[in-house]
Biopython code that builds the backbone (N, CA, C, O; Angstrom):
import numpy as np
from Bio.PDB.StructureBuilder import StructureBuilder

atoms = [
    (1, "UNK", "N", (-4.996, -9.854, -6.346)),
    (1, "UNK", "CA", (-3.642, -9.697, -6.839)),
    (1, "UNK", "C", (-3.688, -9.447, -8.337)),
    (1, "UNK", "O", (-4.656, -9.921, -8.931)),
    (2, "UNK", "N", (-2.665, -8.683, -9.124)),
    (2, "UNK", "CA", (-2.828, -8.398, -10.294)),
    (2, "UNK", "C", (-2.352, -6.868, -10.895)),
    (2, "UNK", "O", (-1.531, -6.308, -10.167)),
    (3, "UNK", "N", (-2.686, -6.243, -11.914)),
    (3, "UNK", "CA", (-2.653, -5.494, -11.870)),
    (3, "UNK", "C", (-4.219, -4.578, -12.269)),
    (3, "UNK", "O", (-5.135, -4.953, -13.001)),
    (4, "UNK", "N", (-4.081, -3.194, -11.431)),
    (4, "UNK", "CA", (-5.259, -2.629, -11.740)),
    (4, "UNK", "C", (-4.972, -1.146, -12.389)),
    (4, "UNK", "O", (-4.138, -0.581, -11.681)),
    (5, "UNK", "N", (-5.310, -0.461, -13.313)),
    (5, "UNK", "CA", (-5.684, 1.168, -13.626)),
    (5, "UNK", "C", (-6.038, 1.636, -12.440)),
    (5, "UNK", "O", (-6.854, 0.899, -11.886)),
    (6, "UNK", "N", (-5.751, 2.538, -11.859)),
    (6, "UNK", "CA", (-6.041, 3.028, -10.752)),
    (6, "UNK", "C", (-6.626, 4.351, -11.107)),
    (6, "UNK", "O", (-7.706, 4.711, -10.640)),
    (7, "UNK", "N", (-5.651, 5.366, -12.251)),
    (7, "UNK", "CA", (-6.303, 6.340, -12.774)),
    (7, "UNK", "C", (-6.023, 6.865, -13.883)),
    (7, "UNK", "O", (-4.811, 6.722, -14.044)),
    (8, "UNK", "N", (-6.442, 7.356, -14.677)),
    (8, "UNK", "CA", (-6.517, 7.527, -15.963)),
    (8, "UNK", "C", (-6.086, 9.185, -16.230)),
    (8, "UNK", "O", (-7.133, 9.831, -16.193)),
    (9, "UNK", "N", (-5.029, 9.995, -16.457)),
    (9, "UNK", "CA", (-4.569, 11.112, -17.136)),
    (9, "UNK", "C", (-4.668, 11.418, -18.526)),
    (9, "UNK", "O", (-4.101, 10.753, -19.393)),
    (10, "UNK", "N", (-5.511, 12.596, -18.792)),
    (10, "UNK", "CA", (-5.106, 12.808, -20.146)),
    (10, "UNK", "C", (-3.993, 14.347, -19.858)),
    (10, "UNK", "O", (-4.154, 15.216, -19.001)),
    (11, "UNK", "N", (-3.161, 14.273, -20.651)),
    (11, "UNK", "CA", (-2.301, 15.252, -21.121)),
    (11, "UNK", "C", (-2.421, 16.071, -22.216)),
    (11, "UNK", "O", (-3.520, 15.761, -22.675)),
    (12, "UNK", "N", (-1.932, 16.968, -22.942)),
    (12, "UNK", "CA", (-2.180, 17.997, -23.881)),
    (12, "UNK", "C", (-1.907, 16.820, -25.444)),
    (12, "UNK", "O", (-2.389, 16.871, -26.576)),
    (13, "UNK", "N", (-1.066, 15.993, -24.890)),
    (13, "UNK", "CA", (-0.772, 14.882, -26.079)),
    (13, "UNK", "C", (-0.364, 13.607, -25.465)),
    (13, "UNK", "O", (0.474, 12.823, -25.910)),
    (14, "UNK", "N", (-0.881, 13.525, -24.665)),
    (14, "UNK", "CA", (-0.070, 12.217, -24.132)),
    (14, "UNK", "C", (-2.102, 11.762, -22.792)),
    (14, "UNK", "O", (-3.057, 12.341, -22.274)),
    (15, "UNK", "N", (-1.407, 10.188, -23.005)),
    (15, "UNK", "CA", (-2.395, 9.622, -21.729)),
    (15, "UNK", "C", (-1.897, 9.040, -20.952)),
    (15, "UNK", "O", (-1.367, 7.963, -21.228)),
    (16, "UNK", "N", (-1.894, 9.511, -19.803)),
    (16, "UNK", "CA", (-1.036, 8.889, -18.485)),
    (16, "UNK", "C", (-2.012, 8.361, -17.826)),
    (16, "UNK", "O", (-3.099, 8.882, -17.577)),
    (17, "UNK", "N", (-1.303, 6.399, -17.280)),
    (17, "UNK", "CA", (-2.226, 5.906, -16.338)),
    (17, "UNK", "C", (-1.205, 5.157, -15.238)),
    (17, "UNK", "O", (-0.085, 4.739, -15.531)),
    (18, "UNK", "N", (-1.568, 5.109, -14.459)),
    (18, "UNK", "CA", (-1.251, 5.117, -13.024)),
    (18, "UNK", "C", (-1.925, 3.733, -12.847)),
    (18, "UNK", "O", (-3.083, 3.443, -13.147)),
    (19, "UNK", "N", (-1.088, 3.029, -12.367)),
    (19, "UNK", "CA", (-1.221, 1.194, -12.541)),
    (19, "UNK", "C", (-1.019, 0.657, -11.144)),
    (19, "UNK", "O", (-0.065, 1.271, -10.666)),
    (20, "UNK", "N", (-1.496, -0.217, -10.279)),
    (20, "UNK", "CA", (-1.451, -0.575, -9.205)),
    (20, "UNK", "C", (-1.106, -1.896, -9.383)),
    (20, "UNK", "O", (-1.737, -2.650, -10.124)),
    (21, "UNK", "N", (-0.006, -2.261, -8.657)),
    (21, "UNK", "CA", (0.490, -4.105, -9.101)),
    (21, "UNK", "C", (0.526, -4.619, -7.742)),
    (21, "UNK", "O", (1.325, -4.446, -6.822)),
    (22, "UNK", "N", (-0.237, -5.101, -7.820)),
    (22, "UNK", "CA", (-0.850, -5.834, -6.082)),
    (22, "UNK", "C", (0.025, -7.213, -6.103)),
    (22, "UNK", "O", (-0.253, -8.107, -6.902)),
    (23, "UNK", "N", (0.744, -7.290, -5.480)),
    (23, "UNK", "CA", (1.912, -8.775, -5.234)),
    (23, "UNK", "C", (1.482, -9.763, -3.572)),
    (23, "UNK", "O", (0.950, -9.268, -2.578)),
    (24, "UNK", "N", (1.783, -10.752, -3.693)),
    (24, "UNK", "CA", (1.887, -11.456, -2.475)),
    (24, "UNK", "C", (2.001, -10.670, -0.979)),
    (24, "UNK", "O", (1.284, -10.697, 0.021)),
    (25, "UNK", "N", (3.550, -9.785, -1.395)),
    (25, "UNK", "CA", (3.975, -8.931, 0.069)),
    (25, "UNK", "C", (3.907, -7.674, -0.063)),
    (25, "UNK", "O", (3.816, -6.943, 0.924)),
    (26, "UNK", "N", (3.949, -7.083, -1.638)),
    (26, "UNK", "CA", (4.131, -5.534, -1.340)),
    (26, "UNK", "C", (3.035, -4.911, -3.029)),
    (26, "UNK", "O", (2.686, -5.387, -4.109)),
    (27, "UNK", "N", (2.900, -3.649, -2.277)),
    (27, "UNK", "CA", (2.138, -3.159, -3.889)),
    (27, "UNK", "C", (3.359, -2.098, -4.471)),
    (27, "UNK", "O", (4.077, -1.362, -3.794)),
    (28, "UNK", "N", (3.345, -2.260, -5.821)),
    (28, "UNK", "CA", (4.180, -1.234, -6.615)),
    (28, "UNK", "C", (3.140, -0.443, -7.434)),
    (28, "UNK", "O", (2.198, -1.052, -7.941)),
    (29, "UNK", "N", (3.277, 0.940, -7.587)),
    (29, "UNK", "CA", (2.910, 1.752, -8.132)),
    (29, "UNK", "C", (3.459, 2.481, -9.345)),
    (29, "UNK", "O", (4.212, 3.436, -9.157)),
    (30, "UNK", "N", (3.143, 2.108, -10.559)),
    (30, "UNK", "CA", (3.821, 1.931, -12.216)),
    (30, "UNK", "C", (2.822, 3.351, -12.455)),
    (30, "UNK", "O", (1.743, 3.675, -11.960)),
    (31, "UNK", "N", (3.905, 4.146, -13.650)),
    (31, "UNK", "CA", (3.313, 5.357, -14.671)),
    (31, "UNK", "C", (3.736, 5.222, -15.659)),
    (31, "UNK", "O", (4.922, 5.366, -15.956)),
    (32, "UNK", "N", (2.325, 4.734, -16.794)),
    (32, "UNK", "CA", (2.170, 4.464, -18.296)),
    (32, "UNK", "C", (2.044, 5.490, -18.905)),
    (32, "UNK", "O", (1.016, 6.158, -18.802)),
    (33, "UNK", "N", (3.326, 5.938, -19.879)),
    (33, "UNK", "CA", (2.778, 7.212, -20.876)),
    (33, "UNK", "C", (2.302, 6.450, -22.107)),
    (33, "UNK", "O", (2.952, 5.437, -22.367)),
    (34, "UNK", "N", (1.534, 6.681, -22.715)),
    (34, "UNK", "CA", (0.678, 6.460, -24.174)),
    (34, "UNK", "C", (1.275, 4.750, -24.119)),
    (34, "UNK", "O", (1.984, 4.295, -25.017)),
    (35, "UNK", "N", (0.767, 3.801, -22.693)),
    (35, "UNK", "CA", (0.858, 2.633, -22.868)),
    (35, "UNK", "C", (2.557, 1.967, -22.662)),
    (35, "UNK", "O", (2.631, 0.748, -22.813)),
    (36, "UNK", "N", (3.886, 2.715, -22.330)),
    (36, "UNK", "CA", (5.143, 2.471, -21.908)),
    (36, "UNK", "C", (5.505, 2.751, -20.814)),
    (36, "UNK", "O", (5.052, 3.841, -20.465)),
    (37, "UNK", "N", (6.132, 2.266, -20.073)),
    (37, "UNK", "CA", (6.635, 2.525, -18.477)),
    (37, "UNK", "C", (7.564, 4.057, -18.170)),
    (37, "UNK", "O", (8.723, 4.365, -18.451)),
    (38, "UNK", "N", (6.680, 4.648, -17.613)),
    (38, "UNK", "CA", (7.207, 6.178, -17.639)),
    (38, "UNK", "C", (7.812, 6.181, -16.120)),
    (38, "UNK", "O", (8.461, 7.187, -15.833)),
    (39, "UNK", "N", (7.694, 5.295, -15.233)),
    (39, "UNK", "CA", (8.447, 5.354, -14.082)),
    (39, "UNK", "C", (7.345, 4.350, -12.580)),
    (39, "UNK", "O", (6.213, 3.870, -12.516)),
    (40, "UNK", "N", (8.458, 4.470, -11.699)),
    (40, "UNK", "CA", (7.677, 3.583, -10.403)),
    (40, "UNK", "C", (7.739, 4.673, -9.659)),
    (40, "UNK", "O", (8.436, 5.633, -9.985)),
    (41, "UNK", "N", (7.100, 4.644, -8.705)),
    (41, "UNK", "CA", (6.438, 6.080, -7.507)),
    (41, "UNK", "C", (5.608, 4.980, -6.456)),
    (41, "UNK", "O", (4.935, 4.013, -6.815)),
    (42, "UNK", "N", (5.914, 5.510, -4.843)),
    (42, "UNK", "CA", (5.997, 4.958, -3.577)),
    (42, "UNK", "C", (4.893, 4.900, -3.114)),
    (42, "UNK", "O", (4.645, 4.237, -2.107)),
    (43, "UNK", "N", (3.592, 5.916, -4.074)),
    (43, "UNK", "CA", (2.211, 6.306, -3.462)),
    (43, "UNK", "C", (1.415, 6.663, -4.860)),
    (43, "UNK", "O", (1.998, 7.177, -5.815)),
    (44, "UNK", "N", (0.200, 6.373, -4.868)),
    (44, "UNK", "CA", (-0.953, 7.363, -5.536)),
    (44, "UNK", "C", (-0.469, 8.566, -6.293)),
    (44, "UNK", "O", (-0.290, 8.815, -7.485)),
    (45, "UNK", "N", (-0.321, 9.224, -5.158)),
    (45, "UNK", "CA", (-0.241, 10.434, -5.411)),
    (45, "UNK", "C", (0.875, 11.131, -5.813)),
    (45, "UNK", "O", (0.758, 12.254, -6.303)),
    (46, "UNK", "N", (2.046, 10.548, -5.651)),
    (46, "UNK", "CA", (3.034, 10.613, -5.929)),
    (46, "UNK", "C", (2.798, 10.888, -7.213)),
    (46, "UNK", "O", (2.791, 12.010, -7.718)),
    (47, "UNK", "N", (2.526, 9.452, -7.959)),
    (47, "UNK", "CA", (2.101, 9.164, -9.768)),
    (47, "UNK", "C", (1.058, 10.325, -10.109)),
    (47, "UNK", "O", (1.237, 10.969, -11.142)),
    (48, "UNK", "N", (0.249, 10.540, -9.486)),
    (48, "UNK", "CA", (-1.089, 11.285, -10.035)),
    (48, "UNK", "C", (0.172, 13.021, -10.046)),
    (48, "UNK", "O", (0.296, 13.632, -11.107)),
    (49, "UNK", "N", (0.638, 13.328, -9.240)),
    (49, "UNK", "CA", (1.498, 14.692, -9.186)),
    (49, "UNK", "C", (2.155, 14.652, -10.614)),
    (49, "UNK", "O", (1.926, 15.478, -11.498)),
    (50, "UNK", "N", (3.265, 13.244, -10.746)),
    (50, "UNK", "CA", (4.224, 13.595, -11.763)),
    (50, "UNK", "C", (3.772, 13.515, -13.263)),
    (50, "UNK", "O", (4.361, 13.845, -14.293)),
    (51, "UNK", "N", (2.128, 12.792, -12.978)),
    (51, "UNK", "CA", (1.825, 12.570, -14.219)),
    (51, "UNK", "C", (1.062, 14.172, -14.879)),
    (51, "UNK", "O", (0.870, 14.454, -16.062)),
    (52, "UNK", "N", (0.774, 14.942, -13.750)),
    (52, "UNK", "CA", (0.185, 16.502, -13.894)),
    (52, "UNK", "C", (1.428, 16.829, -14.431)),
    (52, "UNK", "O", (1.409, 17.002, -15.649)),
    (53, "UNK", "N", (2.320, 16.941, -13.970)),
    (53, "UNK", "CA", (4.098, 17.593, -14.220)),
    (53, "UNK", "C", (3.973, 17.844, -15.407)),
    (53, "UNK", "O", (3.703, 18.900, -15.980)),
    (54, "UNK", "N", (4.318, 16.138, -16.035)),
    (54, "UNK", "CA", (4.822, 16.001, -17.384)),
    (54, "UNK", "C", (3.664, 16.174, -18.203)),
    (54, "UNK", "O", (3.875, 16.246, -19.413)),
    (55, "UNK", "N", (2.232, 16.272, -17.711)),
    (55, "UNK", "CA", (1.129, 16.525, -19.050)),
    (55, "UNK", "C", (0.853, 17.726, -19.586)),
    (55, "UNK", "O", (0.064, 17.815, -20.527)),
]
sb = StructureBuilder()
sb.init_structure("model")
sb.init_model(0)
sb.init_chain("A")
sb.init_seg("    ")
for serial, (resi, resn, name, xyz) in enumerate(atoms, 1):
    if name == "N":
        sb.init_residue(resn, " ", resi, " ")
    sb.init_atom(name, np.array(xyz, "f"), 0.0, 1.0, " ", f" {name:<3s}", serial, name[0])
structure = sb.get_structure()
């Protein structure tokens, strides 16, 4: 339980990481731009897509 980096984005100016928050009943999936909460997403891949988007 905790939280883990799952994956690490670099962008043209920005570093996007993709955060895994492992809970008791459910996992949430967090996107860090340059270390601030850039949004929650339902899957992996979801985060790994939007973080390509915006880099």
């Amino acid at each position: 339980m905790g939280k883990t980096v799952v994956e690490t984005i670099y962008g043209k100016y920005s570093k996007y990481e993709i955060v895994k928050d492992s809970g008791t009943f459910s996992t949430s999936i967090y996107l860090y731009k340059d270390g601030k909460h850039d949004g929650s997403y339902s899957s992996v891949a979801a985060a790994v897509e939007a973080a390509k988007r915006k880099g």
